[in-house]
C-alpha positions in Angstrom: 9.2 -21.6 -5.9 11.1 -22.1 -9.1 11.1 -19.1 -11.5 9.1 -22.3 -13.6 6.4 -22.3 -10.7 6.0 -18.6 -10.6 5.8 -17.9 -14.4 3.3 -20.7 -14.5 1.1 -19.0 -11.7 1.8 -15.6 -13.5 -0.2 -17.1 -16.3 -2.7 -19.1 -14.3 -3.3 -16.0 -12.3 -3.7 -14.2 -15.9 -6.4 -16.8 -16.9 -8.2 -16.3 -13.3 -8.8 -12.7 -14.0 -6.4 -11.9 -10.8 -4.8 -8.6 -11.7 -3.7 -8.3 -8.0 -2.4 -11.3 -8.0 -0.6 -11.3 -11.4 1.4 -7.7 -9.5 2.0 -9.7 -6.7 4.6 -12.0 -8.8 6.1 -8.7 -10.3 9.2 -6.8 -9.2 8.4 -3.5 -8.3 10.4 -2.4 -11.5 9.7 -4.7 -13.8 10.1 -4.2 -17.7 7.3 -4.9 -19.8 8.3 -5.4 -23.3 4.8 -5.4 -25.7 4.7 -6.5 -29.4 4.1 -2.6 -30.0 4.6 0.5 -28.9 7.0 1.6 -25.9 8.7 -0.7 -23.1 7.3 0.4 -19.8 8.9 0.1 -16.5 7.2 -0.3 -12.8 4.4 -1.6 -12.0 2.5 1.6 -11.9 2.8 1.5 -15.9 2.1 -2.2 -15.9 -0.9 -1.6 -13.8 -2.3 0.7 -16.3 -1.1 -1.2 -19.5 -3.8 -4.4 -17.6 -6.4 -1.5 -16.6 -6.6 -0.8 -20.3 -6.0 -4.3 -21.7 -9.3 -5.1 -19.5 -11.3 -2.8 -21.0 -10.5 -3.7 -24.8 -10.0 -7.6 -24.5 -11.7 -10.3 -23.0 -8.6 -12.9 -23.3 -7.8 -16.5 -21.6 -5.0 -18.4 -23.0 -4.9 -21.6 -23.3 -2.9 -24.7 -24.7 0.5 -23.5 -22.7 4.1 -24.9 -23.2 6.8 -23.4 -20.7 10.8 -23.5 -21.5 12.7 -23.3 -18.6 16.3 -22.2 -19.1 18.6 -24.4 -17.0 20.1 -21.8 -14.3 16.5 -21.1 -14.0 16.3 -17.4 -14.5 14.5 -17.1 -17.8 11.1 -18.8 -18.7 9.7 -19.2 -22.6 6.0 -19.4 -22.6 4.1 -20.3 -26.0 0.1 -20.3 -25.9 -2.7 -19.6 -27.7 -5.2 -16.5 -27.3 -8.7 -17.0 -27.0 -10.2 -13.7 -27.2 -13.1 -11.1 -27.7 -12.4 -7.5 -28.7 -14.8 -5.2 -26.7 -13.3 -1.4 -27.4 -11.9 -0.4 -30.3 -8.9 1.0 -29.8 -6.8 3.9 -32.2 -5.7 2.7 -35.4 -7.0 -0.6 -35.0 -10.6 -2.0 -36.6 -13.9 -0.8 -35.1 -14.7 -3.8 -31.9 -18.4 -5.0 -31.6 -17.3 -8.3 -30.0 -15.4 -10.3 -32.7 -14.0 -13.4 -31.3 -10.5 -14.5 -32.3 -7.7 -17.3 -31.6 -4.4 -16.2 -31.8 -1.0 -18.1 -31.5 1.4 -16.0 -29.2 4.5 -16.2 -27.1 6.5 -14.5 -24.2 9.4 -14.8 -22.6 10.5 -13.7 -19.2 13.0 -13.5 -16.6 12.8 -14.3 -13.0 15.1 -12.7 -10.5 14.9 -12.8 -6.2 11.2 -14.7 -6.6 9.6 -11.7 -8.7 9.1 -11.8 -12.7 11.7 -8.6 -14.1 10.7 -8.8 -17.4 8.1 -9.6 -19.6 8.2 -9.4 -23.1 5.2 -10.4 -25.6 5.0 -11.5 -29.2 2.4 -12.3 -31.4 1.7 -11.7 -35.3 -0.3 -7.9 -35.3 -1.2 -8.3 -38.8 -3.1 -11.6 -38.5 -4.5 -10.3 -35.1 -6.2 -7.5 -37.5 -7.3 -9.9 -39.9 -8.9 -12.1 -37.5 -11.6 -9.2 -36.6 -11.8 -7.0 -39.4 
């Protein structure tokens, strides 16, 4: 598989609800780079960062574009979030199942077959807006 065709079932895994899956396309140390808060490494910490992302969200993504670099080792994804916040989490607005789209992005980098890193973006601020 390319690091194109892995990314790509990364993300259709993601939108299947796979979590096993999703780890199986992840190095054993992989970096995982959110929007906020600290960069976690392994997938012991990714594990939990999707146990917890589970219980909060209700998220599929949808209208996907994929940016390949040409020695094939990095992948740019750009989507959209379709998503329902279920549990409030610290700092952030009270949840009660506001529903919100959100434009996002990610890029990542593929080494041996396994994703290394994974690093998300996406505008907090309008995120908050959307379901306060």
């Amino acid at each position: 598989m390319t690091s194109l065709d892995i990314v790509k079932q990364y993300y259709a895994y993601f939108n299947q609800k796979n979590w096993e899956g999703m780890l199986s396309l992840l190095d054993p140390e992989v970096r995982h780079e959110p929007n906020q808060g600290e960069v976690r490494i392994g997938n012991e910490k990714f594990t939990e960062f999707m146990q917890h992302m589970d219980e909060s969200y209700e998220e599929t993504l949808s209208d996907m574009v994929f940016f390949s670099a040409s020695d094939d080792s990095r992948i740019a994804a750009e989507f959209v979030v379709n998503g329902t916040y279920k549990k409030a989490e610290e700092g952030l607005p009270p949840a009660h199942g506001q529903q919100y789209v959100l434009p996002a992005g990610a890029f990542l980098e593929v080494k041996n077959g396994k994703i290394t890193r994974v690093t998300t973006y996406y505008n907090l601020p309008l995120w908050i807006k959307l379901v306060s």
